[in-house]
C-alpha positions as CSV (number, residue, x, y, z in Angstrom):
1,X,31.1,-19.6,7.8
2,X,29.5,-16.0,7.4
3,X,31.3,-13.0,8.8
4,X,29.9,-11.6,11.9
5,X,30.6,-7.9,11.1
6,X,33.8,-8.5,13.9
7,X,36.3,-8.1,11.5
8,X,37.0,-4.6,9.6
9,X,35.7,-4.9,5.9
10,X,38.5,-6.2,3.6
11,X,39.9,-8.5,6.3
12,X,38.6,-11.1,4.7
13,X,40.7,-10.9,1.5
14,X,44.1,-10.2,3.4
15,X,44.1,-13.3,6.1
16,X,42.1,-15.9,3.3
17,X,44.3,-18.9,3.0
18,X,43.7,-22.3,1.9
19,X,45.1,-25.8,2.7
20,X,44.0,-27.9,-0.1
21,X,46.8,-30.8,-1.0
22,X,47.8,-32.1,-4.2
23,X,46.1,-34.8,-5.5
24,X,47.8,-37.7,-7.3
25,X,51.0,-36.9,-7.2
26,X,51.4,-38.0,-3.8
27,X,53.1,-34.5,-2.7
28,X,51.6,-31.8,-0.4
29,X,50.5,-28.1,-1.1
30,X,52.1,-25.4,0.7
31,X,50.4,-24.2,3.3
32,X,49.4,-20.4,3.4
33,X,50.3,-18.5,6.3
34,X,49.3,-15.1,7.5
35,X,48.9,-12.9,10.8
36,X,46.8,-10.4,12.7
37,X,48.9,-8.0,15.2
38,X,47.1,-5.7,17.8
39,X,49.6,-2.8,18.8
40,X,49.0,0.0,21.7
41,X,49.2,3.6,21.0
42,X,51.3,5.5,23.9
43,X,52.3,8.9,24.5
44,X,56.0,8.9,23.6
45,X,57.3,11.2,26.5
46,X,54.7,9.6,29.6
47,X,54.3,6.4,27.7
48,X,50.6,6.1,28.7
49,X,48.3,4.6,26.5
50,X,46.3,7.1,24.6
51,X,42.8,6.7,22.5
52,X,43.9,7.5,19.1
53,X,43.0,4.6,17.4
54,X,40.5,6.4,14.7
55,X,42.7,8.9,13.6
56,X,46.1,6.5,13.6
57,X,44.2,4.1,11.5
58,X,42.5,6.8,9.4
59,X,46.1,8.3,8.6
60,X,47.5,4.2,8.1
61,X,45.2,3.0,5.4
62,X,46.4,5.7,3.0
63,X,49.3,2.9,2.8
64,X,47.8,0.0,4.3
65,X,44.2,0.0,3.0
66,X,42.4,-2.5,4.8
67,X,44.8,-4.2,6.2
68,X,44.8,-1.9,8.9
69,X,41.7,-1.3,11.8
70,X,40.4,-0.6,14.6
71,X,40.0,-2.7,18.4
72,X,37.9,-3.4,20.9
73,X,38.7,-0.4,22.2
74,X,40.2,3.4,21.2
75,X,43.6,2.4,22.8
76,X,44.3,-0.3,20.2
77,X,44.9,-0.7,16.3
78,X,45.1,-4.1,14.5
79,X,47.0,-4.3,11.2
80,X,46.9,-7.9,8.7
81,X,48.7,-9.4,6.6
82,X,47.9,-10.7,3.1
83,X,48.3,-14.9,2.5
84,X,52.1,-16.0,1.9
85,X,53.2,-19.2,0.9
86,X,57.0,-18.0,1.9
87,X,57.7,-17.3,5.0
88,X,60.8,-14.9,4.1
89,X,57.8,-12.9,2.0
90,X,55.5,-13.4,5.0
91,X,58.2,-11.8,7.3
92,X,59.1,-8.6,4.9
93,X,55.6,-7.8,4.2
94,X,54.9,-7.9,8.1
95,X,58.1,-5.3,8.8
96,X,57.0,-3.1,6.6
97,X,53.1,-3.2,7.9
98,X,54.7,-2.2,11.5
99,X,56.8,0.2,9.9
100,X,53.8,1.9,8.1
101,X,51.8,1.4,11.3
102,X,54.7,3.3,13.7
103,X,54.9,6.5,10.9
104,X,51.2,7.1,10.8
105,X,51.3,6.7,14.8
106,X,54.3,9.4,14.6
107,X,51.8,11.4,12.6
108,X,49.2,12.2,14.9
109,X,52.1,12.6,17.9
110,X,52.1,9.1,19.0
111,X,54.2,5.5,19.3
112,X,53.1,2.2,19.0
113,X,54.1,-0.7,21.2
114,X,53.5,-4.2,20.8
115,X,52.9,-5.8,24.1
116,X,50.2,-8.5,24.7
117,X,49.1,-5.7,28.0
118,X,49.5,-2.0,28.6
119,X,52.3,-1.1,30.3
120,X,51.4,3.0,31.6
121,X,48.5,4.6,32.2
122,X,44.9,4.6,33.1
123,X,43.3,1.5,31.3
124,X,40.5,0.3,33.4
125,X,37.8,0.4,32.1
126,X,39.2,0.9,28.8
127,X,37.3,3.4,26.5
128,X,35.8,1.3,23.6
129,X,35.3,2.1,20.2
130,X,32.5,3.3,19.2
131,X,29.9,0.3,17.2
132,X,27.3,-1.7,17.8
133,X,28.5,-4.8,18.2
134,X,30.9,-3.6,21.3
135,X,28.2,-1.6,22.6
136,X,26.5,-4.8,23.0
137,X,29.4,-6.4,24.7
138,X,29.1,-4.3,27.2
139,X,26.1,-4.6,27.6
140,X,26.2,-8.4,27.9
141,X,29.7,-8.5,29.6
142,X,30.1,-5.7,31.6
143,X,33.4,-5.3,33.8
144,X,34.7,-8.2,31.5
145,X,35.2,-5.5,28.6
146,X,37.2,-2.9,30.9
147,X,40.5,-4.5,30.5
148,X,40.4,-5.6,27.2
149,X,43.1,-3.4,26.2
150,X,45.1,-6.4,25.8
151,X,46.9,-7.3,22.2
152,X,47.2,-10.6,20.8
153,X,49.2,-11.7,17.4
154,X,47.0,-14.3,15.5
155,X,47.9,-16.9,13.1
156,X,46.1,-17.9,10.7
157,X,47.0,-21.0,8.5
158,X,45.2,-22.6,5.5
159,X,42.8,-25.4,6.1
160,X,40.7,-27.3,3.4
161,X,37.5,-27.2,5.6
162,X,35.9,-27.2,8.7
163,X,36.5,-30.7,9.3
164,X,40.0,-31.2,8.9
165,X,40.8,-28.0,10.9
166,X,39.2,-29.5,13.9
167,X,41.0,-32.8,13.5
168,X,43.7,-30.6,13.8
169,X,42.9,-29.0,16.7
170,X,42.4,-32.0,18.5
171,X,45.8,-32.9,18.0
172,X,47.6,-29.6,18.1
173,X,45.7,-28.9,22.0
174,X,48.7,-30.3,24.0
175,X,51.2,-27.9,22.4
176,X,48.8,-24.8,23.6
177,X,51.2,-24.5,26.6
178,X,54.2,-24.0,25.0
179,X,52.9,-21.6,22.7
180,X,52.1,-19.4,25.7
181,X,55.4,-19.6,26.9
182,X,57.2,-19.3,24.0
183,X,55.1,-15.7,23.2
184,X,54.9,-14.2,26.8
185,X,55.1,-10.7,26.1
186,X,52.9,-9.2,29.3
187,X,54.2,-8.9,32.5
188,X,53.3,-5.8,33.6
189,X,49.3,-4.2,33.7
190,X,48.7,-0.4,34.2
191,X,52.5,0.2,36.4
192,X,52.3,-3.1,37.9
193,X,54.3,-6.7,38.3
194,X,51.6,-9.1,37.5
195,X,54.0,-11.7,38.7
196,X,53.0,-13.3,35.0
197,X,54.8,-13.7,32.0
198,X,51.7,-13.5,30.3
199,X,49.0,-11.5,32.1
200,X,47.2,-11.4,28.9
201,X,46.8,-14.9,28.9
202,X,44.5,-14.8,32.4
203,X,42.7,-12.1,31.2
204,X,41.4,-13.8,28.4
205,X,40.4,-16.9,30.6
206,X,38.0,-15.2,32.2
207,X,35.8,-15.3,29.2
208,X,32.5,-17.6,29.3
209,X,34.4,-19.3,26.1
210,X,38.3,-19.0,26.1
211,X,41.1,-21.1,27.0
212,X,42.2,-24.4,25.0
213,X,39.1,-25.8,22.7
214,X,37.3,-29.0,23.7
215,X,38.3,-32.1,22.1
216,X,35.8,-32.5,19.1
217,X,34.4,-35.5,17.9
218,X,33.1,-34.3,14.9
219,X,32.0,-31.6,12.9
220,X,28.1,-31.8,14.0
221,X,29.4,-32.1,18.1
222,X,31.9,-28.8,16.8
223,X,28.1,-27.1,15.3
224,X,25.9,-28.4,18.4
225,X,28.4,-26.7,21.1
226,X,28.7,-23.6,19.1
227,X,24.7,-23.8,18.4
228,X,24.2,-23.9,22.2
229,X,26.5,-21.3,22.8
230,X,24.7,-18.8,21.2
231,X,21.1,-20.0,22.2
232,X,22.9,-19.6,26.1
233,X,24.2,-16.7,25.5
234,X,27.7,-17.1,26.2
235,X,28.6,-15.6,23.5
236,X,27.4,-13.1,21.3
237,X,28.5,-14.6,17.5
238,X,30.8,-16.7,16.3
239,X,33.5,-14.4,16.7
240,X,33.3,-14.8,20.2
241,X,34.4,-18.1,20.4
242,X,37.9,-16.9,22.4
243,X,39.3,-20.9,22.1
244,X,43.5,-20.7,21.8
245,X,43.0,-22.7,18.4
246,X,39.6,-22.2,16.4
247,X,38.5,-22.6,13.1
248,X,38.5,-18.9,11.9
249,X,34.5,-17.4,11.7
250,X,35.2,-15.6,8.4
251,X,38.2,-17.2,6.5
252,X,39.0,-20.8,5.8
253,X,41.7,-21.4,8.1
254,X,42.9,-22.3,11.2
255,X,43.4,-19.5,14.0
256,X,46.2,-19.6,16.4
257,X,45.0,-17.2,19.6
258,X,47.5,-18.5,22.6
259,X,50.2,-15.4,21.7
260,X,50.8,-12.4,23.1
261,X,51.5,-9.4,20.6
262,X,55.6,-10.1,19.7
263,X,57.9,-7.2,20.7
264,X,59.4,-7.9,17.6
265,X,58.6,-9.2,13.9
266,X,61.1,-11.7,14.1
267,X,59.1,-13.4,16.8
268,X,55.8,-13.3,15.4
269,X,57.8,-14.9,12.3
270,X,58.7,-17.5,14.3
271,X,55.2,-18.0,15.8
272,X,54.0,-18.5,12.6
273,X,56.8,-20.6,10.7
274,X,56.0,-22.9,13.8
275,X,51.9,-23.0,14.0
276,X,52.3,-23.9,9.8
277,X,54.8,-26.5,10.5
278,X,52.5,-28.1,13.7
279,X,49.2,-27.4,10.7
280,X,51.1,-29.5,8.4
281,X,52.3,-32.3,10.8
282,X,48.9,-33.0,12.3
283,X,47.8,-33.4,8.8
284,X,50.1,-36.1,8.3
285,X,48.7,-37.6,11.5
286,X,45.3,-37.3,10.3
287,X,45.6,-39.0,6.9
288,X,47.9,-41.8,8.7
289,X,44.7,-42.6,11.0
290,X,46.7,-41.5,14.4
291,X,44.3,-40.8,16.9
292,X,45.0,-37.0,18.8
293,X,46.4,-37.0,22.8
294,X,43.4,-36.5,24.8
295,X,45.0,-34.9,28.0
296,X,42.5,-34.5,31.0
297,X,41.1,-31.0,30.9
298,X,42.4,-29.8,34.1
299,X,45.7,-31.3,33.8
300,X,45.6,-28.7,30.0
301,X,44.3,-25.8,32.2
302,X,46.8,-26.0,34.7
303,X,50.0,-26.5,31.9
304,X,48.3,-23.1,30.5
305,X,48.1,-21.4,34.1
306,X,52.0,-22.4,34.6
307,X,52.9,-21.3,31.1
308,X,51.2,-17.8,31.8
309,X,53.1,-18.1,35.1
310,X,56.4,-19.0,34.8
311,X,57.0,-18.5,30.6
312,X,59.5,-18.9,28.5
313,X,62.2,-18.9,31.3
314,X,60.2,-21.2,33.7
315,X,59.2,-25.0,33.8
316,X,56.1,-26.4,32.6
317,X,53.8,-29.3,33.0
318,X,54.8,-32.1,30.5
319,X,51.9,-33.1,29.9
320,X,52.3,-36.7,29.0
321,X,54.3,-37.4,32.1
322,X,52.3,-34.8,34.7
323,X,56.2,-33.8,35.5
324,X,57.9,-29.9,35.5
325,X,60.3,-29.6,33.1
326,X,62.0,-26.3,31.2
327,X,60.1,-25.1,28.8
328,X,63.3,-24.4,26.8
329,X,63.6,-27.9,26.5
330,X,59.9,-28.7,25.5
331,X,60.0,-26.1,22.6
332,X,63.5,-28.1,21.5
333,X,61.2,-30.8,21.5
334,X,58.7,-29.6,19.4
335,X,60.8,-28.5,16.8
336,X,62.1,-32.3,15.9
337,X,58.7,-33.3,16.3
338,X,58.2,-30.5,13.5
339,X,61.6,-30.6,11.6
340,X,60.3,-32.5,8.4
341,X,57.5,-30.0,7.7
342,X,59.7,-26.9,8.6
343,X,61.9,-28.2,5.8
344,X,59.0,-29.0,3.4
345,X,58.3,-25.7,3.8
346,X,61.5,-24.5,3.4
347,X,61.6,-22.5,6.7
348,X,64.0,-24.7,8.5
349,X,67.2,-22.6,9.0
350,X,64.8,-19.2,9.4
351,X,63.1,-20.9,12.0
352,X,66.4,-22.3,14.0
353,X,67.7,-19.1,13.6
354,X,64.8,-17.0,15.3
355,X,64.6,-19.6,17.9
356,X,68.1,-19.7,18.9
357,X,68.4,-15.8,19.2
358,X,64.8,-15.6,21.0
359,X,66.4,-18.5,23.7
360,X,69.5,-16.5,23.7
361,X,68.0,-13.1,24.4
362,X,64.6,-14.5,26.5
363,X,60.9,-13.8,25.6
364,X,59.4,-10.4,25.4
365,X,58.3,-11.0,29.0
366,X,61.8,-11.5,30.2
367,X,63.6,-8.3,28.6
């Protein structure tokens, strides 16, 4: 798929992956792995956001080149990683891209934070950066852009093509919920309780095209929604498809949307030693001929509602029983379901280890 001039140039380059297997030998590729983290800039004494964006990321790409750009909108910068195959590789390259990040923020008199919604300050309606593209947003959205100060961390994993990554998709749509839980990181919006773990998360379903993706039959039924879409208006490109798993627009991979921005690196390292490990198992599924859970689409919306609710801490719908049960328990869950990929991929005891301390020590959204 063509880029729709959404991403900053070089993007491209830093979050391509690919997800091609072995052939013959019976054995599987490693799957690349990479992320996209959105941090706020603040005023370290008030801690209110601040619209510094252009001369933060200006003074970040002397080290970060183009893995580092601008947001939606002046409060926000968005840094990248390059492809890794190893997830200890993934996880130093990512400290030292928020460490860059944080010094050129410190530059110019200013502190990142990496929260999924602004904590201080006056951020409605947010002051957007300046572009065509978001001019037209407004323009087509209206009050729908004022709060889109809100930060995200996206994975992005390998795929071999369009029509395997929404195979996967189908299959990966009932573990949306836990994701949400698991990365809740935004309680608070402009000095207030939300009364969410994830405030972010409700934020972005208000959006024509957001949410967990449809069940796809196919790759023309994937083409014929997006093609209508567009003719509609709903949204402006392809980038606008706001789905909580979507085939990435620019790069052959799969994009994992459901997180909030981490508070720290080792959870978005566990966010992505996960979404690989659920890539790789719903491959297996695939080639094996396992047809994907359909869950009814309301009963998915509301296990996404209670998620951004209640997170980490709370009890979610289980969605094959339509019963309340800790989410604690349904990530433990998840993780035998994914055990023989995680040690595949060699991330087993990294992975065990993050998620012990995060259960330990609660989501972002709970400190």
């Amino acid at each position: 798929m063509a880029s729709t001039g959404q991403t900053p140039v070089g993007a491209q380059e830093v979050v391509a992956g690919h997800g091609q297997r072995r052939t013959g030998t019976g054995e599987e590729a490693v799957l690349t792995v990479g992320a996209e983290e959105e941090y706020l800039l603040v005023d370290p004494v008030t801690r209110h956001v601040r619209p510094a964006a252009r001369e933060v990321v200006a003074q970040a790409a002397s080290v970060l080149g183009p893995r580092v750009g601008t947001e939606i909108t002046r409060y926000q910068v968005e840094v990248r990683t390059d492809p890794h195959t190893s997830l200890t590789e993934f996880a130093a390259q990512l400290r030292s891209t928020r460490a860059a990040a944080a010094r050129a923020a410190a530059r110019q008199g200013l502190r990142i934070v990496s929260s999924g919604t602004p904590v201080l300050g006056q951020v409605t309606p947010a002051p957007l950066t300046a572009g065509p593209r978001y001019a037209r947003s407004a323009a087509m959205f209206g009050a729908l852009d004022d709060e889109q100060s809100a930060c995200a961390c996206h994975i992005h994993v390998g795929v071999p093509n369009l029509a395997t990554a929404l195979e996967i998709s189908n299959h990966l749509r009932p573990w949306i919920p836990v994701l949400i839980a698991l990365t809740a990181n935004s309680p608070y919006w402009a000095g207030r309780d939300t009364g969410y773990a994830s405030w972010r998360t409700t934020i972005w379903g208000r959006w024509p095209v957001a949410g967990p993706p449809p069940y796809f039959e196919s790759p023309d039924h994937f083409e014929g929604l997006v093609s209508g879409l567009l003719t509609t208006g709903a949204v402006m490109d392809r980038g606008g498809l706001y789905w909580d798993i979507r085939p990435s627009h620019h790069v052959p991979t799969l994009e994992f949307r459901a997180a909030d921005a981490s508070t720290t690196a080792g959870e978005t390292v566990l966010l992505a030693g996960l979404a690989r490990a659920m890539v790789a198992t719903a491959l297996r599924a695939v080639d094996a001929g396992e047809r994907a859970p359909r869950p009814g689409a309301e009963m998915l919306r509301a296990a996404c509602w209670r998620a951004a609710r209640d997170g980490l801490g709370g009890d979610g719908i289980d969605l094959p029983t339509g019963r309340l049960t800790p989410f604690t328990d349904q990530v433990d869950r998840l993780l035998v379901r994914l055990t023989p990929a995680l040690r595949d991929h060699g991330d087993i005891e990294l992975v065990r280890t993050l998620w012990t301390r995060l259960r330990a020590d609660g989501s972002g959204a709970d400190r």
